[in-house]
N, C-alpha and C positions, 0 to 999 in steps of 0.2 A: 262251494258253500251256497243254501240260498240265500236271497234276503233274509236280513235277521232283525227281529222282532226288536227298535229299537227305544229307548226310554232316558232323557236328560235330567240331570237333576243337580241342584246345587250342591258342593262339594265343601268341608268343613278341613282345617287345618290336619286335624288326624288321617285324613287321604292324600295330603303331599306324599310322602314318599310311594302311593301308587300312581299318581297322576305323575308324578316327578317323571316315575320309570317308562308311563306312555308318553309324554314329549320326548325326552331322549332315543325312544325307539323309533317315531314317527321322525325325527327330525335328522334320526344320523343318517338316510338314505339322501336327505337333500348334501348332509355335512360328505358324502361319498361322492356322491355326485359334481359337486362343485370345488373339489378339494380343498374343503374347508375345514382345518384341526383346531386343538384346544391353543395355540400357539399364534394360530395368523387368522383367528378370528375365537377368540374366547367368552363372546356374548352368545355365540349360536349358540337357539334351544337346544340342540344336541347334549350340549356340555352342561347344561343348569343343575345347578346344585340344590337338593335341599333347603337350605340355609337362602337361596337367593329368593325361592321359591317365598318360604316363611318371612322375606323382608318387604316381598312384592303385597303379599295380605294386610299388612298393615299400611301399607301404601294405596290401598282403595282397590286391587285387583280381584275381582271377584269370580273365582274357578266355577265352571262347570262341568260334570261329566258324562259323558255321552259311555251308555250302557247298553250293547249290544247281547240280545239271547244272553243276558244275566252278567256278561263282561265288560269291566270298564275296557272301552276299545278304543275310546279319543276323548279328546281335550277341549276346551278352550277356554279363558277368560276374558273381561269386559273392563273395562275401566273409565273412571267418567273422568274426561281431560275437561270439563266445565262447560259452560253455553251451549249444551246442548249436544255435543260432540263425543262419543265415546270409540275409544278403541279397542280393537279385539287381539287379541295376543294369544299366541302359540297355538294356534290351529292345529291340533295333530290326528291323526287318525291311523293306528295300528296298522304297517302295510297289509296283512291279512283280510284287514277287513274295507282295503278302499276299491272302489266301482258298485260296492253297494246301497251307496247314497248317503252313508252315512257322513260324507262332508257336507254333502247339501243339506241335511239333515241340521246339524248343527248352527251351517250360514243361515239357515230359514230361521232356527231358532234365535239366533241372533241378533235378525233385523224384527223381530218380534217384540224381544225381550227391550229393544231399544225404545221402540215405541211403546212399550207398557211405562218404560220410565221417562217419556215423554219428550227422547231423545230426535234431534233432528240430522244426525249425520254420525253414521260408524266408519273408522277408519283402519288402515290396516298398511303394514309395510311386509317387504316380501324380497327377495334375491330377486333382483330387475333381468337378471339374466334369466332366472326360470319359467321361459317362455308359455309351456305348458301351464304353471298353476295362474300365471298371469292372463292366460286368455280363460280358462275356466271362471277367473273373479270376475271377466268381464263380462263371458254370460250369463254370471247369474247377478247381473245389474252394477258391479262397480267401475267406475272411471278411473282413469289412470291420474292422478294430479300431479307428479314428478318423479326426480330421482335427486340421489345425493351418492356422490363420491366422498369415502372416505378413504385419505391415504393410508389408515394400517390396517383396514379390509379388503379382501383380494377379489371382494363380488360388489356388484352396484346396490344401492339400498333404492326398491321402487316403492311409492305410495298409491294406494287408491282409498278410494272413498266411495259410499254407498248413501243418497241422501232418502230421508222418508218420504214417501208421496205425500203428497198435500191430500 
C-alpha cells in the first residue's frame, strides 16, 4: 500500500458501531499478543461494546476518526479530566494500515487539538509490558509517569503524559 491520503474528523454517536468495530480490530492484536480474553481482562478495547461506547459520550468522551483514502482506518478519543489535563483513549489504527503514519498522524493531531482547547497536559495509559508502543510514545514526546498493578489484570497498566510546550 502506499501512503494514503489521510483526513480526521469528528465522529457523531451514529458512527459508534463503525468506530466500535475499528477498536476492537485494532486492539484484539494487542488482546493476542498479551493473552488477554473477555474473562481476565474484560475492560480491554478489544471487547467494548456498543452500549459502553454510547455511555462513554455522555460521559464528556469526544470520538475522533481518522479516514484513510476515504476509510475510517482508526480511532481515537479525548476526554477533558479538568485543569487542563485531558486523556486520550483507545488509540486504534487498523492493522493494514499501520507504518503508514497514520498513528503519528492522529498523536499530532491530538496534541493540537489539546492546545486549540487550551489544554496543558494529554495523558494516556497503555499495557506496561508493551515495550514497543511504549518506546514509540516516548519518541514522539511522551514520559513515562508510572505503573499500577491491578490483581485481576494479568498485564501491568503504564502511564505517560505528553505536556504542551510553553
Amino acid at each position: 500500500m502506499n501512503q494514503p491520503v489521510v483526513n480526521i474528523i469528528a465522529l457523531s454517536a451514529a458512527d459508534i458501531p463503525a468506530y466500535a468495530e475499528v477498536i476492537r480490530k485494532s486492539f484484539a492484536t494487542v488482546a493476542r499478543e498479551f493473552d488477554l480474553t473477555k474473562e481476565n481482562c474484560p475492560m480491554h478495547p478489544s471487547f467494548v461494546t456498543n452500549e459502553q461506547l454510547r455511555e462513554r459520550c455522555k460521559e464528556g468522551y469526544v470520538p475522533f476518526g481518522l479516514f484513510a483514502d476515504g476509510k475510517l482506518a482508526g480511532f481515537v478519543a479525548l476526554t477533558d479530566k479538568g485543569d487542563g489535563v485531558y486523556m486520550m483513549n483507545s488509540v486504534s489504527i487498523l492493522p493494514e494500515y499501520r507504518h503508514f503514519g497514520c498513528g503519528k498522524a492522529l498523536l499530532e493531531f491530538c496534541k493540537t487539538k489539546v492546545k486549540e482547547w487550551g489544554g496543558r497536559k494529554l495523558e494516556l495509559d497503555l499495557v506496561e509490558e508493551n515495550t514497543v508502543l511504549k518506546n514509540w510514545y516516548t519518541a514522539n514526546g511522551f514520559v513515562h509517569t508510572g505503573t499500577e498493578r491491578f490483581p485481576n489484570l494479568p498485564v501491568t497498566v503504564g502511564y505517560m503524559k505528553w505536556t504542551v510546550p510553553e
